[in-house]
C-alpha positions in Angstrom: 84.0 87.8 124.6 84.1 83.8 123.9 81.1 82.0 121.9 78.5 79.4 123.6 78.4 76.0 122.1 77.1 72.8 123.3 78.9 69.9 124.9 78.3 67.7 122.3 80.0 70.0 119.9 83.2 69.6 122.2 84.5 66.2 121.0 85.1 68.0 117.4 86.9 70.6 118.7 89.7 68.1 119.6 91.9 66.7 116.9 92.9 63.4 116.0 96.2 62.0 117.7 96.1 65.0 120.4 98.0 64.7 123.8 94.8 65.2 126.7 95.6 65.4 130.2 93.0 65.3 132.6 93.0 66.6 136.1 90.8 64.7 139.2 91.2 62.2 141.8 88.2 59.8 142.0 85.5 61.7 140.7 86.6 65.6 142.1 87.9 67.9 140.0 87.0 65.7 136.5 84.9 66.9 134.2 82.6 63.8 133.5 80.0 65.4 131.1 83.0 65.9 128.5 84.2 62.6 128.9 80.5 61.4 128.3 80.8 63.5 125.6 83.8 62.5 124.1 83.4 58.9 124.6 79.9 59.1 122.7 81.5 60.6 119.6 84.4 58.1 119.4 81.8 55.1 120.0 79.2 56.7 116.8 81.6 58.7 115.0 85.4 57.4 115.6 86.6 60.7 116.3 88.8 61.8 118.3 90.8 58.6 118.0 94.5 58.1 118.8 94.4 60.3 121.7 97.6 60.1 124.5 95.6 60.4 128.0 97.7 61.6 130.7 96.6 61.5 134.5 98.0 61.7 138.3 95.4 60.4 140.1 93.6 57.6 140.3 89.9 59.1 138.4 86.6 57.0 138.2 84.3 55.7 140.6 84.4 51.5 140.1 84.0 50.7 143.9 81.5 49.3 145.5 78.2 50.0 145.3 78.5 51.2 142.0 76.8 49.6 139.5 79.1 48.8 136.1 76.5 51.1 134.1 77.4 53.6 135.9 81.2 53.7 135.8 82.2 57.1 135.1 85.7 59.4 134.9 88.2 58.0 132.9 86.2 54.9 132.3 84.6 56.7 129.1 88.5 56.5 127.8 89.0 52.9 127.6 88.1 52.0 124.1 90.7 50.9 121.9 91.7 53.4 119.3 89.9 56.3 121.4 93.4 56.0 123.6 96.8 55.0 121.5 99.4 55.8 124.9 98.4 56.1 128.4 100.5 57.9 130.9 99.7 58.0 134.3 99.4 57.1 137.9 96.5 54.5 138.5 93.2 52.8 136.9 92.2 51.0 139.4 89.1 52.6 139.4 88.7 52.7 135.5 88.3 49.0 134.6 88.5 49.7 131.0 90.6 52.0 131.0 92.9 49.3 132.6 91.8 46.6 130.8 92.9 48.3 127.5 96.8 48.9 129.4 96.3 45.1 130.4 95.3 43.5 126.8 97.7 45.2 125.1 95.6 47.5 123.1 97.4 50.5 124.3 100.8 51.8 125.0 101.2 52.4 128.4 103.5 54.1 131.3 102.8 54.2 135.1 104.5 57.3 136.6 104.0 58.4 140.2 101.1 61.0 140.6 103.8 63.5 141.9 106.0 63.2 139.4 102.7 63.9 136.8 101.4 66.9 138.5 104.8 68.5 138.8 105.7 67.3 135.5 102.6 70.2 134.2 105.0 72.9 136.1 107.9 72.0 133.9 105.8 71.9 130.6 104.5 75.0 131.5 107.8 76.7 132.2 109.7 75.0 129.2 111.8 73.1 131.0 113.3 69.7 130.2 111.2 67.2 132.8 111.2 66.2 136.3 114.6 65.2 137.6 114.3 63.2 140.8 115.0 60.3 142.6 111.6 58.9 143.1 111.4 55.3 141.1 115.7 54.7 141.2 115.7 50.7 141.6 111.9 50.4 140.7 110.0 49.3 137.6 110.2 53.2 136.5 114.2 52.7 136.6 115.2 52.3 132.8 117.6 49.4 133.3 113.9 47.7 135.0 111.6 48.2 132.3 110.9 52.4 132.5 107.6 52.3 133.8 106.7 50.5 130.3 103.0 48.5 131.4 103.5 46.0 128.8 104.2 44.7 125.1 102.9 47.5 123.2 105.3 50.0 125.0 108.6 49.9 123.6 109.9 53.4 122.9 111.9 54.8 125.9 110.3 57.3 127.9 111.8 57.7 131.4 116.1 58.2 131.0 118.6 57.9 133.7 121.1 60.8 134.0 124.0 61.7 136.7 124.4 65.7 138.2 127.2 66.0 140.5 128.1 62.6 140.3 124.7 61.2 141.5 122.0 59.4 139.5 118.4 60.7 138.8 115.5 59.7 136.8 114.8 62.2 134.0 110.5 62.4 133.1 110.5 64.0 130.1 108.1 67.2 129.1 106.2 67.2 125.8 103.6 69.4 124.8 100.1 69.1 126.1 97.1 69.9 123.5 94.3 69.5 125.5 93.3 70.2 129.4 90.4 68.4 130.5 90.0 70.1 134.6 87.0 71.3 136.4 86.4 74.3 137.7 83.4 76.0 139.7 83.0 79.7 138.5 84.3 82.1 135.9 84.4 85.2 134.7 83.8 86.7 131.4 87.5 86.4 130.4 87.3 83.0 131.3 89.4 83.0 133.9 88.5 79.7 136.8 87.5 79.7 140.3 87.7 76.2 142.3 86.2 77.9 145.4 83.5 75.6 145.8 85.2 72.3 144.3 86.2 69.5 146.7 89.9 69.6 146.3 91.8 72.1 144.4 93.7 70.1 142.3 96.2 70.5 139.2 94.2 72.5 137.7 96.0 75.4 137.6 99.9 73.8 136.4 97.6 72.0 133.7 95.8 75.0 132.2 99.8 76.4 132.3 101.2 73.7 130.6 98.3 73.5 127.8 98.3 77.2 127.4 102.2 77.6 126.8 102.9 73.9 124.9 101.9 76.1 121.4 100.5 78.4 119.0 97.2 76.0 118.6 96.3 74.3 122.0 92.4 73.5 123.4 92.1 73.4 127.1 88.8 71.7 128.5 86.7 73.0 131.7 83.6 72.0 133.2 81.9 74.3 136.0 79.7 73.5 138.4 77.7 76.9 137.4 78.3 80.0 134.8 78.7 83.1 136.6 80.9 86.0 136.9 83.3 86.1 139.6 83.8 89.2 141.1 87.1 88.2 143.0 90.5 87.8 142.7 90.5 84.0 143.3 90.9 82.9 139.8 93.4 80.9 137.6 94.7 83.5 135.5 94.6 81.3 132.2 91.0 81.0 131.0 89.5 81.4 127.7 86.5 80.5 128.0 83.9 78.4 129.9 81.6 75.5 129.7 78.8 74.8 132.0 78.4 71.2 132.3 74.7 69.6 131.7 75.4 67.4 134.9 77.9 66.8 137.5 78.9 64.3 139.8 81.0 65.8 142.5 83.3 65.6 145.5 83.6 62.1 146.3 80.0 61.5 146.0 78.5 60.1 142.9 75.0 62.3 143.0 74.1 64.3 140.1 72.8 67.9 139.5 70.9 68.8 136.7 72.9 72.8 134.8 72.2 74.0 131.2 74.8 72.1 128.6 76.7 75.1 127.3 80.5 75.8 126.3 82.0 79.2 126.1 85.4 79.0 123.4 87.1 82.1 122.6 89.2 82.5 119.6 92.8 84.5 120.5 95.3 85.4 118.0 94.1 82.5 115.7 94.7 79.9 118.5 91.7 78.4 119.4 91.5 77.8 123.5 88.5 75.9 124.9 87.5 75.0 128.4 85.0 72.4 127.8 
């Protein structure tokens, strides 16, 4: 059985210089209350700092008629030194998140959202990246700039290789500390649901890839609710649960007030937590 904690005990529970990758697309599937959380112990207490945010879609709600004090998703991560390398798909919706990419205050990568969900498969599964032709003779083309967003990106991410005399673009795996999805119910095991979620997402790849990237890895859910689920319809890779003090869901931006709790559950002296 996994522990209770309290969201704002989260933001410790994540090191210094981790790789996070959050799952979501505008506001569904994205665990806002732990961003919130997170954001709000980087802006008083600095930590976690030098994070690497990786993303598919496009995750925040800065459209009108939103109010700027009420920017949310991915948002909460753009604060210089709270973010050290962005990967990811879009920030449109995240002014400053993309203001950090824009001012240089970040390194930063813009990979197609396919590539980034199906990149989680191949972290999960230990293989070397994505290998496809998606971005040949584009800005993610390494003889174009490799899908480097500005000054502060120079290493070399994306790599051009040939199979069977044909060229691809190689996106590279690396290991993924810290899963940051959404989820609606779980069990006691903490195994996910997403049966009453807007959009099932990545979810499941991510937990994967966070689960099998090492001995010591934290994976983050919120849930809509903390119950036991007495089906088969679960992601088979929980470890615990948190039950968010509010949501905003769908692609709505309404709230709903649930008790602030976090379940983490200690295995083999790994420490997995869905937050």
């Amino acid at each position: 059985m996994a522990k209770v904690i309290r969201a704002d005990e989260v933001p410790a529970l994540i090191p210094d210089g981790a790789t996070m990758a959050v799952s979501g697309i505008v506001l569904s599937g994205f665990a806002e209350e732990v961003a919130i959380a997170v954001e709000q112990s980087f802006l008083g207490k600095g930590h976690p700092c030098g994070l690497t945010l990786m993303q598919g879609a496009g995750i925040g709600n800065a459209m009108p008629p939103v109010a700027p004090e009420d920017f949310a998703g991915i948002h909460h991560f753009g604060h210089e030194g709270l973010v050290a390398k962005w990967i990811g798909g879009h920030t449109g919706v995240a002014p400053n998140m993309a203001h950090l990419i824009e001012q240089n205050r970040c390194e930063a990568y813009c990979i197609p959202q396919g590539v980034v969900v199906q990149l989680y498969r191949e972290i999960a599964a230990h293989r070397p990246g994505v290998i496809t032709t998606v971005g040949l003779g584009t800005f993610l083309d390494p003889r174009l700039g490799g899908a480097k967003m500005n000054a502060a990106t120079t290493a070399d991410y994306v790599e051009l290789v040939e199979l069977g005399g044909r060229e691809y673009l190689l996106y590279k795996s690396f290991p993924i500390d810290v899963a940051l999805i959404r989820g609606t119910t779980a069990d006691e095991r903490g195994n996910i649901a997403m049966d009453e979620e807007a959009l099932l997402l990545e979810q499941l790849p991510l937990a994967q890839a966070a689960k099998n990237s090492g001995e010591k890895h934290y994976e983050s859910i919120g849930l809509d609710e903390l119950e036991v689920a007495d089906n088969n319809d679960h992601a088979q890779n929980g470890d615990g649960v948190k039950v968010e003090q509010s949501l905003r869901y769908g692609f709505g931006f309404d709230r709903r007030q649930i008790p602030d709790l976090v379940n983490v559950h200690h295995d083999r002296g790994s420490y997995s937590r869905r937050c």
